[in-house]
N, C-alpha and C positions, 0 to 999 in steps of 0.2 A: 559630437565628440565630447566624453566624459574625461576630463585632465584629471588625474592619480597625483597626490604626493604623500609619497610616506614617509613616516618616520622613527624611531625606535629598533627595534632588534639590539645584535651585540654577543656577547659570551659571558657567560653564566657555569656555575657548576652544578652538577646535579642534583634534582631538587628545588632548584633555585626560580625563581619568579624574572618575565621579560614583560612588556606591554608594547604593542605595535601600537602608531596610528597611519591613518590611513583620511586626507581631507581632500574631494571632489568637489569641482567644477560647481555642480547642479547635484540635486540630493531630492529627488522627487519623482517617486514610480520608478525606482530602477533596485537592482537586485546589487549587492555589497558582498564580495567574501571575499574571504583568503583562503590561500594557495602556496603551496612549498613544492620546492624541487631541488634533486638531490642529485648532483651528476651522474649523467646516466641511467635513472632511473626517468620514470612519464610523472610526471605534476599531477599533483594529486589536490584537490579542493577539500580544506580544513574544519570552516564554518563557514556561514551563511546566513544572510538576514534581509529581509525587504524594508527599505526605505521607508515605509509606511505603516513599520511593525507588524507584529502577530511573530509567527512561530519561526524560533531558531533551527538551524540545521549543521553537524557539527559529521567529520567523519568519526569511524569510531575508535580509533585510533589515537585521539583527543579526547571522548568525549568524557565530563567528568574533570576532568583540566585547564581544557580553555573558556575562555566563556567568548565568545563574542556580544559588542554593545554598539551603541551608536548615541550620536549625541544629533538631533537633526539642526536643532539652530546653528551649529557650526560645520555641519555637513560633513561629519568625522564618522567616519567606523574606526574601533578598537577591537584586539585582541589583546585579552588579556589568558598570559601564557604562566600555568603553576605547576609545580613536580615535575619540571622537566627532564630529560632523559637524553645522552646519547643521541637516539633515534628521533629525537626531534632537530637534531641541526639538520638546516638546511637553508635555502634562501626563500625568502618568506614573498609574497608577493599580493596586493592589495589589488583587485580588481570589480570591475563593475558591470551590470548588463543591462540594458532598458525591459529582459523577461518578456519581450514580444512572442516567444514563442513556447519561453515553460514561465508563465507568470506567479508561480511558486517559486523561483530560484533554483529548484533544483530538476533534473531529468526524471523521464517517465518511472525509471527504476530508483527514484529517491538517491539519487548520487549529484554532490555537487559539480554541472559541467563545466565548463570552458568557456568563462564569458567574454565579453568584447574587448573594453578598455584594461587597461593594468598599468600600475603604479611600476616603480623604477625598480620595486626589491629589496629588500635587506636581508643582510645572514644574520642569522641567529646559528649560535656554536655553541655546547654543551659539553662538555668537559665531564669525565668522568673522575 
């Protein structure tokens, strides 16, 4: 079991800069993103990053915007969130997967899926 705690989000106006964090349990072999969900609509996965480094994975709907990073000695994944917009509120969610079965992080079709553990949430709100 991978324990999530996040922290950051909040409201911002548009254009304006937020920074999530996001500090786990264990921080070794395992796949780090985030995830937003918007009443009503299906949770969608934001960015992505392996534990162990190499290549980021960002929807594209972001990409260009967010950067996702990680710090491994304190076992944090961040997002960091710029030019934000409206269409980025939503509640932000930090989760994690041990990639046992897409050890890239992401699904066959390059989309980031739906991993195991997740952190508690935060809204981010966007004001226009």
């Amino acid at each position: 079991q991978v324990q999530l705690v996040q922290s950051g989000g909040g409201s911002v106006q548009t254009g304006g800069s937020l920074r999530l964090s996001c500090t786990a349990s264990e921080y070794r072999g395992i796949c780090m993103g985030w995830f937003r969900q918007v009443p009503g609509k299906e949770r969608e996965g934001v960015a992505a990053i392996f534990s162990g480094g190499g290549k980021k994975y960002y929807h594209e709907s972001v990409q260009g915007r967010f950067t996702i990073s990680q710090d491994n000695a304190k076992k944090t994944v961040y997002l960091q969130m710029n030019s934000l917009s409206p269409e980025d509120t939503a509640m932000y969610y930090c989760a994690a997967d041990r990639g046992l079965t897409h050890p890239d992080c992401i699904d066959d079709s390059g989309a980031i899926y739906d991993y195991t553990f997740w952190g508690q949430g935060a809204q981010v709100t966007v004001s226009s």
